[in-house]
Backbone bond lengths (Angstrom), bond angles and torsions (degrees), N, CA, C in turn:
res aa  C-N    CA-C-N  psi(-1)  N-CA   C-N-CA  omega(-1)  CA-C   N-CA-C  phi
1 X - - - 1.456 - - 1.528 110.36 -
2 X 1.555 97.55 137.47 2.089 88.46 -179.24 1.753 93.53 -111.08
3 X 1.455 84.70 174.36 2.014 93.46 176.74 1.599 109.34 -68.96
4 X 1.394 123.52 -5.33 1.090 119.95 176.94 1.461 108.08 -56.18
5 X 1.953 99.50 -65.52 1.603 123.29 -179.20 1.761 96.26 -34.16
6 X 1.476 107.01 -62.05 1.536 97.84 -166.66 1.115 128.64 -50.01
7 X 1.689 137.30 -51.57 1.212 155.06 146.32 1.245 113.42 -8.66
8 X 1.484 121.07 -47.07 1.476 137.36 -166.10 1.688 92.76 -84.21
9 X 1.029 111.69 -75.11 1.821 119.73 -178.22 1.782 87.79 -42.00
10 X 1.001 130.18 -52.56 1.625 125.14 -168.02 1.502 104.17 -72.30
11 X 1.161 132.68 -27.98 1.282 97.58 -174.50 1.712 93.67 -123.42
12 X 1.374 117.99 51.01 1.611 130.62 165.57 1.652 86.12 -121.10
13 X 1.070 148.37 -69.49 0.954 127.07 168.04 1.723 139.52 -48.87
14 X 1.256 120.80 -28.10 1.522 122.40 125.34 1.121 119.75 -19.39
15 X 0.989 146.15 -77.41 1.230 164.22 -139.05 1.433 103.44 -74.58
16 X 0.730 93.16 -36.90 1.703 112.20 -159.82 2.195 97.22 -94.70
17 X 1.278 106.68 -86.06 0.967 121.34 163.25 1.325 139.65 -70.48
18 X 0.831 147.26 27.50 1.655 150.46 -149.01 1.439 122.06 143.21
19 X 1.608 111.07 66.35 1.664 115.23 -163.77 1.605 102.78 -93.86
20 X 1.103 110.84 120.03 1.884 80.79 169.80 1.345 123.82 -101.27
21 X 1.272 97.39 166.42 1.489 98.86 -176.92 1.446 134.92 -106.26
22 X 0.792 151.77 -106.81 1.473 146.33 -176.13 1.752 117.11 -94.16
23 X 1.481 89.25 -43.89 1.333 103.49 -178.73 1.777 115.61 -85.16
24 X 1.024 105.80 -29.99 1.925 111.82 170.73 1.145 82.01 -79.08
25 X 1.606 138.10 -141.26 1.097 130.32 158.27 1.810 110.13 76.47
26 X 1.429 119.85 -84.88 1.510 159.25 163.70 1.346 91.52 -41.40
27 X 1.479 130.56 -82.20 1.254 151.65 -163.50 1.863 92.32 -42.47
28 X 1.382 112.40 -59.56 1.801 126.04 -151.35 1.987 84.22 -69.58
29 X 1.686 120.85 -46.74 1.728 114.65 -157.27 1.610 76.56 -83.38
30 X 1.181 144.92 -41.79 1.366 121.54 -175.76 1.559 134.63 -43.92
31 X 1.336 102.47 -54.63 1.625 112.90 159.23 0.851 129.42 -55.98
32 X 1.906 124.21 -35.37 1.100 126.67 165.85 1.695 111.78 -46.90
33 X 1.649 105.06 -70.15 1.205 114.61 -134.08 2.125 89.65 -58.05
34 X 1.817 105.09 -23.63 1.309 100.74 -165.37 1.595 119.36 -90.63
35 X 1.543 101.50 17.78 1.384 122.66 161.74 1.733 91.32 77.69
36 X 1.325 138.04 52.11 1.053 137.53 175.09 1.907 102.14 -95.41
37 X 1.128 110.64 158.70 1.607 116.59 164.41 1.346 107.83 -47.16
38 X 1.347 135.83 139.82 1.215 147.24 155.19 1.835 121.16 -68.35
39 X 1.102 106.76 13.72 1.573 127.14 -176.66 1.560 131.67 -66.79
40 X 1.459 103.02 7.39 1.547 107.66 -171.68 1.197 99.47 -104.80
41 X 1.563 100.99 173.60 1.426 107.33 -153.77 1.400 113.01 -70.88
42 X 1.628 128.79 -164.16 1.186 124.20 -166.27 1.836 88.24 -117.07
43 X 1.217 103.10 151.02 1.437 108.50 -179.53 1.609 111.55 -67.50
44 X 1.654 131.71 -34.46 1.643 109.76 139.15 1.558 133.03 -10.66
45 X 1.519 108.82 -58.17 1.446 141.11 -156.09 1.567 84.21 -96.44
46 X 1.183 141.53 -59.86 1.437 118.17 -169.63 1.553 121.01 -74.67
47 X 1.828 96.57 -22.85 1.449 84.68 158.51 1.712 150.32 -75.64
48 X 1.410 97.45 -26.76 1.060 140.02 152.20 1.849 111.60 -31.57
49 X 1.087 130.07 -67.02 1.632 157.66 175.18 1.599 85.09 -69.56
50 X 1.382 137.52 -61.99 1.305 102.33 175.87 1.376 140.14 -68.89
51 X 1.703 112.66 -18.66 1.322 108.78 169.77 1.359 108.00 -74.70
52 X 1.342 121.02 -48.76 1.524 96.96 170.88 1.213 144.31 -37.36
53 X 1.160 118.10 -44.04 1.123 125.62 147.07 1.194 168.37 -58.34
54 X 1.715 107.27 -12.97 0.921 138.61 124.14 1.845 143.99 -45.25
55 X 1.657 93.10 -51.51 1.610 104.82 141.15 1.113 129.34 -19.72
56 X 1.420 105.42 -62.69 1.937 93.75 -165.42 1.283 88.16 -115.03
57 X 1.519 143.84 46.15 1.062 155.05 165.13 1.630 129.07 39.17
58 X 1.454 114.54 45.94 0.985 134.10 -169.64 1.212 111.17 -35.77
59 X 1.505 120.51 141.32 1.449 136.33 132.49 1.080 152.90 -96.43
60 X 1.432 95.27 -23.00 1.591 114.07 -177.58 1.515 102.00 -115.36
61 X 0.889 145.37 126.95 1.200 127.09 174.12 1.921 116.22 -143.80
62 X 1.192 125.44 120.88 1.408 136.16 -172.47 1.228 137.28 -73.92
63 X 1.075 153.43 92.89 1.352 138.37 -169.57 1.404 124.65 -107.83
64 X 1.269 124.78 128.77 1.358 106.30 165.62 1.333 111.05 -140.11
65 X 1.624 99.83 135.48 1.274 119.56 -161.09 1.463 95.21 118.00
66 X 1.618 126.44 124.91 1.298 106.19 169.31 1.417 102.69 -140.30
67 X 1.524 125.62 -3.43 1.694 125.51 150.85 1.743 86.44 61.64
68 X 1.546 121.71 -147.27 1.094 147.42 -132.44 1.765 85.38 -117.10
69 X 1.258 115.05 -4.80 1.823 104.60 175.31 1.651 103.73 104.52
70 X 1.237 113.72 -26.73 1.319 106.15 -159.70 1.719 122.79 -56.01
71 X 1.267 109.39 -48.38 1.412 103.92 170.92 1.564 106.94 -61.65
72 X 1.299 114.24 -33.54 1.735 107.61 175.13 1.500 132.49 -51.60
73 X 1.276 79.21 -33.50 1.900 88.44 168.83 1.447 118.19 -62.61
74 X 1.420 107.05 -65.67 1.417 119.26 167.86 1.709 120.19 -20.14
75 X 1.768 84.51 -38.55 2.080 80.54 -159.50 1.329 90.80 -100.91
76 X 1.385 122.99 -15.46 1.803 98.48 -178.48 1.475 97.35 -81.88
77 X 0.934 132.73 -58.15 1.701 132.57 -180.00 1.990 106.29 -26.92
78 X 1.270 100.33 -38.27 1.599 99.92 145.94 2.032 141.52 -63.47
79 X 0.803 95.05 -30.12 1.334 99.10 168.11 1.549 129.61 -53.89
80 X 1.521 112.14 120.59 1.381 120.25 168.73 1.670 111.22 -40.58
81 X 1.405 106.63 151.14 1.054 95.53 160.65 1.533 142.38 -76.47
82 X 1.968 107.69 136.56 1.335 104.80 -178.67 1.740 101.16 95.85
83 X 1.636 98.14 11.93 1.425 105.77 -179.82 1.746 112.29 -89.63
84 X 1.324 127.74 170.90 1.267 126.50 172.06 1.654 104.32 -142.25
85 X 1.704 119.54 141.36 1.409 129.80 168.48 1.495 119.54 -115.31
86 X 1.345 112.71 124.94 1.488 114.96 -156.91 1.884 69.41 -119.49
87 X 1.965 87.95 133.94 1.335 88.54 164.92 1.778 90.82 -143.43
88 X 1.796 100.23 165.30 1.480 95.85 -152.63 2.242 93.51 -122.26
89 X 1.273 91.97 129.24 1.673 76.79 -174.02 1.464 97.94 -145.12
90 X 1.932 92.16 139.58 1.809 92.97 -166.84 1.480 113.83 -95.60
91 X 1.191 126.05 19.84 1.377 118.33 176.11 1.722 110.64 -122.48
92 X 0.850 115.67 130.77 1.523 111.58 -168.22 1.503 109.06 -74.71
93 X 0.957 123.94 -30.74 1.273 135.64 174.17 2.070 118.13 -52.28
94 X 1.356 96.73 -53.99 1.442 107.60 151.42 1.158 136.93 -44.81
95 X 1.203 115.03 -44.61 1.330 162.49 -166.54 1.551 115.97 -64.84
96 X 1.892 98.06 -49.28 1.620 110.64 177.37 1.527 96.53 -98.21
97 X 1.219 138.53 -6.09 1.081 129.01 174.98 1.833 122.62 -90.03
98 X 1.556 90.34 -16.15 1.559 83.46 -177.14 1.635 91.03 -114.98
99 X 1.377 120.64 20.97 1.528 104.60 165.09 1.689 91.83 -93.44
100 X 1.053 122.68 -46.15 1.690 112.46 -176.83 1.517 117.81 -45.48
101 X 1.620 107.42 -25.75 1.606 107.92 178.12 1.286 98.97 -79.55
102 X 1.691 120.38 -47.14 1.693 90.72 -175.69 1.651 121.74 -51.02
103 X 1.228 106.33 -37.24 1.530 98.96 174.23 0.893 125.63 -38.99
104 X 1.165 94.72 -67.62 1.678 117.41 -175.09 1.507 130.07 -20.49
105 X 2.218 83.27 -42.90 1.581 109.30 -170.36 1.332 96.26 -98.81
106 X 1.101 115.78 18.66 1.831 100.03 -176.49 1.517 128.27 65.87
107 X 1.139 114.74 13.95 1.570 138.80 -171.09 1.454 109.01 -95.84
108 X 1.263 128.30 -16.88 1.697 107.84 -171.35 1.227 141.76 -56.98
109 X 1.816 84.75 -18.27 1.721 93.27 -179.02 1.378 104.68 -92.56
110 X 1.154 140.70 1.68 1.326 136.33 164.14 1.854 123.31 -96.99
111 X 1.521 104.02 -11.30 1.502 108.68 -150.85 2.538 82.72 -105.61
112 X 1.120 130.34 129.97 1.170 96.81 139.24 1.532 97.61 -148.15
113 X 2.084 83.07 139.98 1.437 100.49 -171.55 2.046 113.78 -102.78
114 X 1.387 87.92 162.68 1.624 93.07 -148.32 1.741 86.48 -121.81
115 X 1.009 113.59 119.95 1.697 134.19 175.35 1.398 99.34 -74.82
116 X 1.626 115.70 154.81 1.558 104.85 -179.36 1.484 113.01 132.21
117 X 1.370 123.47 128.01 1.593 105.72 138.30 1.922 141.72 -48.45
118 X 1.267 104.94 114.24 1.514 119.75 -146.51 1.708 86.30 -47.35
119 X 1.496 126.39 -53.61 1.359 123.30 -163.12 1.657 104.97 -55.46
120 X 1.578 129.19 -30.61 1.354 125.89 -168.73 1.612 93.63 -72.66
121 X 1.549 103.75 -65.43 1.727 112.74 -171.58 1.597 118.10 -58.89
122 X 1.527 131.11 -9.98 1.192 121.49 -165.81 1.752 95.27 -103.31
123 X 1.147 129.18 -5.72 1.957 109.17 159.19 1.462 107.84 -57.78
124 X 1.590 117.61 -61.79 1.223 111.31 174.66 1.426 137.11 -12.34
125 X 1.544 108.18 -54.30 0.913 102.51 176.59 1.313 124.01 -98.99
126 X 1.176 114.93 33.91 1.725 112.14 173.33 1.930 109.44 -83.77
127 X 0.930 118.40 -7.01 1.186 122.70 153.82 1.762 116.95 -72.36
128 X 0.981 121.99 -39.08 1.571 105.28 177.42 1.218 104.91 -89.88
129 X 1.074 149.06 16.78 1.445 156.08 -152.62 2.139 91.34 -90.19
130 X 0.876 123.14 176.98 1.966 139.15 -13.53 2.106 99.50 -62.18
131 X 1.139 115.11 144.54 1.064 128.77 175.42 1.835 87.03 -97.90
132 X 1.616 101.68 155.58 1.634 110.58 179.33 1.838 87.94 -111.05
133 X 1.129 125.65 -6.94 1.587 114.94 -173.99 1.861 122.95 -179.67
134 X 1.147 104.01 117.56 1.202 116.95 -151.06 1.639 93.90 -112.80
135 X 1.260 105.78 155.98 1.838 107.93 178.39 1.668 90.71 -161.39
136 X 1.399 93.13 121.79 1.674 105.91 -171.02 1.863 95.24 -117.78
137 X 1.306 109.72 124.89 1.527 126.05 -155.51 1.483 99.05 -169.67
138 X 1.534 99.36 52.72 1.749 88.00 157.31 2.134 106.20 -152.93
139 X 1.393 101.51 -133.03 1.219 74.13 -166.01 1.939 121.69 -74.44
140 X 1.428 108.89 160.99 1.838 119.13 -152.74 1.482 94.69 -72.94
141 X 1.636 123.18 -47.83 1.356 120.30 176.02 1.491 118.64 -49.55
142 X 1.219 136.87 -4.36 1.444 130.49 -160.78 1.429 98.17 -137.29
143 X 1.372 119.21 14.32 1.193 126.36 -169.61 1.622 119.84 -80.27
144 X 0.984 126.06 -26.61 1.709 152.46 148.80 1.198 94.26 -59.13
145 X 1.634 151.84 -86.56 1.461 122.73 -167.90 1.289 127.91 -68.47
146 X 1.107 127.07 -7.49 1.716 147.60 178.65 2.063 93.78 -65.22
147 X 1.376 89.79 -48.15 1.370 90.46 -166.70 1.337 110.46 -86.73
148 X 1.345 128.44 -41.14 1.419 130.86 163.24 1.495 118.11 -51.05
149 X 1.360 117.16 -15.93 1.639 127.57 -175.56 1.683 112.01 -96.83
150 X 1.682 105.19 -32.84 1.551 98.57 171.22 1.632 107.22 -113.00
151 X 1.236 109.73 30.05 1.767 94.08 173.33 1.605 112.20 -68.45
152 X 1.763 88.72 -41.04 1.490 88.50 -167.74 1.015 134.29 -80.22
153 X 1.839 116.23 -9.02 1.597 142.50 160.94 1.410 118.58 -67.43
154 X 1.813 124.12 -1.10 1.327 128.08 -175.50 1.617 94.73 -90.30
155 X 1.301 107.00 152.26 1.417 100.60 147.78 1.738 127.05 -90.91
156 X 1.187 104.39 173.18 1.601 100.96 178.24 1.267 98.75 -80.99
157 X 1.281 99.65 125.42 1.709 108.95 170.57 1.469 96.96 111.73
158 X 1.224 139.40 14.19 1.321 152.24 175.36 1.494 119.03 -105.55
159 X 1.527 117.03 169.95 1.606 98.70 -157.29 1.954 73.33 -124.60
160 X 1.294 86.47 -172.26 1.848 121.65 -173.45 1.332 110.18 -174.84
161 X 1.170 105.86 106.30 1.824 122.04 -173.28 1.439 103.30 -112.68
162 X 0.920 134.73 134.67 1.525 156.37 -159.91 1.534 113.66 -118.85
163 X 1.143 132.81 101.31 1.773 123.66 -163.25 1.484 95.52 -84.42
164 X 1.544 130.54 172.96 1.081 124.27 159.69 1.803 143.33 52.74
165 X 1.343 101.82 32.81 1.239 98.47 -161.57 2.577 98.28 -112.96
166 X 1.468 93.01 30.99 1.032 90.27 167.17 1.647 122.90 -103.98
167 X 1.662 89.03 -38.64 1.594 105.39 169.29 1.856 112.92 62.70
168 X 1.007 88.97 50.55 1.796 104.22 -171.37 1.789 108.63 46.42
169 X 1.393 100.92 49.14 1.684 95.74 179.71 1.024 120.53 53.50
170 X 1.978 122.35 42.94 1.090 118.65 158.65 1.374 105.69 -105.46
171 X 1.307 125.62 -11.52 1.300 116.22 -171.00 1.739 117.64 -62.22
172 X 1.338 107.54 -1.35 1.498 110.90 -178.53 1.536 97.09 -108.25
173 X 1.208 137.49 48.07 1.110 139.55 174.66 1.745 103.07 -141.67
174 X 1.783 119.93 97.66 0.771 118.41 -160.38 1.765 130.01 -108.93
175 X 1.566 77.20 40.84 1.591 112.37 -177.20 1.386 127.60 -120.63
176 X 1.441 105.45 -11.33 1.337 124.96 -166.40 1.387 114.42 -71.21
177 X 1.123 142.80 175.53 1.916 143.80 -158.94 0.986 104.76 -134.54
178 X 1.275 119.83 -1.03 1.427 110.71 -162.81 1.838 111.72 -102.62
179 X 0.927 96.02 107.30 1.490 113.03 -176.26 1.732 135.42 -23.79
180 X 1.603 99.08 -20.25 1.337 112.17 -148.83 1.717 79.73 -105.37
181 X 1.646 114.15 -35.91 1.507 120.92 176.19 1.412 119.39 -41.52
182 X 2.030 92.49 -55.08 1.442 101.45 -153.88 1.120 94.92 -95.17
183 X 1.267 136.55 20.78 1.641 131.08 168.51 2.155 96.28 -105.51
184 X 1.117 140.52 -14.19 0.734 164.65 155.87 1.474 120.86 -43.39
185 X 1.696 89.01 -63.36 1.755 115.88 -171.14 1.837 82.06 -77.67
186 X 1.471 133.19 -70.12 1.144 109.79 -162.14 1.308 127.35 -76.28
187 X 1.369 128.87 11.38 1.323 135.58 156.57 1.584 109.03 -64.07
188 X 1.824 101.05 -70.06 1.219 94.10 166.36 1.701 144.11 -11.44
189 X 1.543 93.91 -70.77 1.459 118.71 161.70 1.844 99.99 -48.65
190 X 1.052 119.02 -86.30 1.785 103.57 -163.92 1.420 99.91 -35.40
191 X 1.249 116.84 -59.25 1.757 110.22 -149.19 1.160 104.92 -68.90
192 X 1.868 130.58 4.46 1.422 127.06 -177.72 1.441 93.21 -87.79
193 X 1.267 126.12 -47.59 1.267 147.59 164.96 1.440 119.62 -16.91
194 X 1.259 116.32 -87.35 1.651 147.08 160.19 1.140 122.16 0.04
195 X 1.783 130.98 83.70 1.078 100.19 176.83 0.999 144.93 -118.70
196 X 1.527 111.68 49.59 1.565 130.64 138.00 0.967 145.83 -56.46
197 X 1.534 105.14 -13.22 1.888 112.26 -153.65 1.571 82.75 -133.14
198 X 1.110 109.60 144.56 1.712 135.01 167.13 1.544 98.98 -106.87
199 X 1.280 117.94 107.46 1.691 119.74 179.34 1.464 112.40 -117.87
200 X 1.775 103.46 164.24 1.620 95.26 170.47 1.787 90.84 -159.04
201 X 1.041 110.94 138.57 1.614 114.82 166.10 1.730 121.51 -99.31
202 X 1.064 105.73 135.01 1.418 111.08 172.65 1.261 105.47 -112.75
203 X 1.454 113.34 146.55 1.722 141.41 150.57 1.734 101.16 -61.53
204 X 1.446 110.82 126.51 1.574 102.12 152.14 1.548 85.86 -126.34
205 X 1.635 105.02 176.65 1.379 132.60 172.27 1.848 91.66 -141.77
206 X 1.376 89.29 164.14 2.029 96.35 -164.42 1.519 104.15 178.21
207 X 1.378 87.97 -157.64 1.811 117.93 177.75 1.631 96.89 -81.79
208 X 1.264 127.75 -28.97 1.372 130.79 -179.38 1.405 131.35 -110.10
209 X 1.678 104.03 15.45 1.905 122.15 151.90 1.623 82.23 106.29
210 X 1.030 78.66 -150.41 2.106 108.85 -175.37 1.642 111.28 -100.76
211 X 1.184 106.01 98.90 1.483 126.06 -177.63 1.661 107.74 -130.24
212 X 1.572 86.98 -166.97 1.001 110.23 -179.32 1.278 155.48 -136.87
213 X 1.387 163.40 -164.68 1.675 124.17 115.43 1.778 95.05 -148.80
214 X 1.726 101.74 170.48 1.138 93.19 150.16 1.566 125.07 -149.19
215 X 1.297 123.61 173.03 1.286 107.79 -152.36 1.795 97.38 -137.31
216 X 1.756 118.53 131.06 0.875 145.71 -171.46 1.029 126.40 -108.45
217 X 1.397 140.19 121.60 1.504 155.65 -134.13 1.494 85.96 -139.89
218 X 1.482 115.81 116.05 1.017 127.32 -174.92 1.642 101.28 -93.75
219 X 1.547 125.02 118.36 1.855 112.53 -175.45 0.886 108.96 -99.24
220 X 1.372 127.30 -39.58 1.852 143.87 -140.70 1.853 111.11 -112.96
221 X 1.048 131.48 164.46 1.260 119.55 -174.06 2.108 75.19 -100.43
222 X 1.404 81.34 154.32 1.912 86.85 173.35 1.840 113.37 -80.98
């Protein structure tokens, strides 16, 4: 099978399941046009993050990493009602681009985003905490304190989804230098560890290569 095949299977199932509309859509030519990374998730994958989230009927819900908004949209359109999504993004530039999408989408009064390196800005919020659902999607090296910083802001019975932790099937190569791996590999390692969280990682293949994610079942109070 090539990534062509996948792309095709990914966006026939799109099609089907996960159409977007004006405002996703808006969000994806926005980043483009402002020369941002093309790195957000695939609308499969954002739909995906909203049923979950929806599931255990989120209210609070966390993000970090917030790119051009696009997965942000996805997850507030999840929110219970009377819910709020704080997502945390370190480049300001990103930052003004995916506040114009919340507009855009009619989201501002539910979405508020926090400028910053996530490790400076995320004590703050351990006071509004328990979060019901967290989605950590930014950079792979910081990926072990991202997660050590919101375990204890989840509630039990809350999820923690992990973007990217396949890395085109290098992450099982435990020799590799590459930074984004071995921040990856030692997340991995804690969350095998952990015993609060019931975890499991999946392989996807898509519109966005050979990845991954994984997803965390919060049991224990922290």
């Amino acid at each position: 099978m090539t990534e062509a095949v996948w792309t095709e299977v990914d966006a026939y199932f799109s099609s089907l399941y996960a159409q977007e509309d004006d405002a996703l859509a808006g969000a994806v030519r926005s980043g483009l046009e402002a020369g941002l990374p093309q790195i957000q998730v695939s609308p499969n994958q954002g739909k995906l993050l909203q049923i979950l989230a929806r599931a255990i009927g989120a209210r609070r819900i966390l993000e970090i990493g917030t790119l051009a908004g696009y997965s942000t949209i996805w997850l507030a359109r999840a929110l219970a009602p009377g819910g709020r999504l704080t997502t945390l993004e370190f480049d300001p530039k990103h930052a003004a681009v995916a506040a114009e999408n919340f507009a855009r989408a009619g989201l501002s009064d539910r979405i508020e985003l926090r400028v910053g390196a996530a490790l400076d800005t995320l004590p703050a919020l351990a006071g509004e905490a328990p979060f019901d659902f967290v989605f950590i999607d930014a950079d792979k090296e910081n990926i072990p304190a991202y997660f050590t910083a919101t375990l204890p802001m989840t509630r039990p019975g809350g999820l923690i989804v992990v973007d990217n932790v396949v890395r085109d099937g290098r992450v099982a190569d435990a020799s590799s230098e590459d930074g984004a791996v071995q921040g990856v590999r030692a997340f991995n390692a804690l969350a095998a560890r952990e015993k609060r969280v019931s975890a499991s990682a999946l392989q996807t293949v898509g519109a966005k290569g050979y990845d991954g994610f994984c997803v965390l079942l919060v049991e224990g109070a922290a």
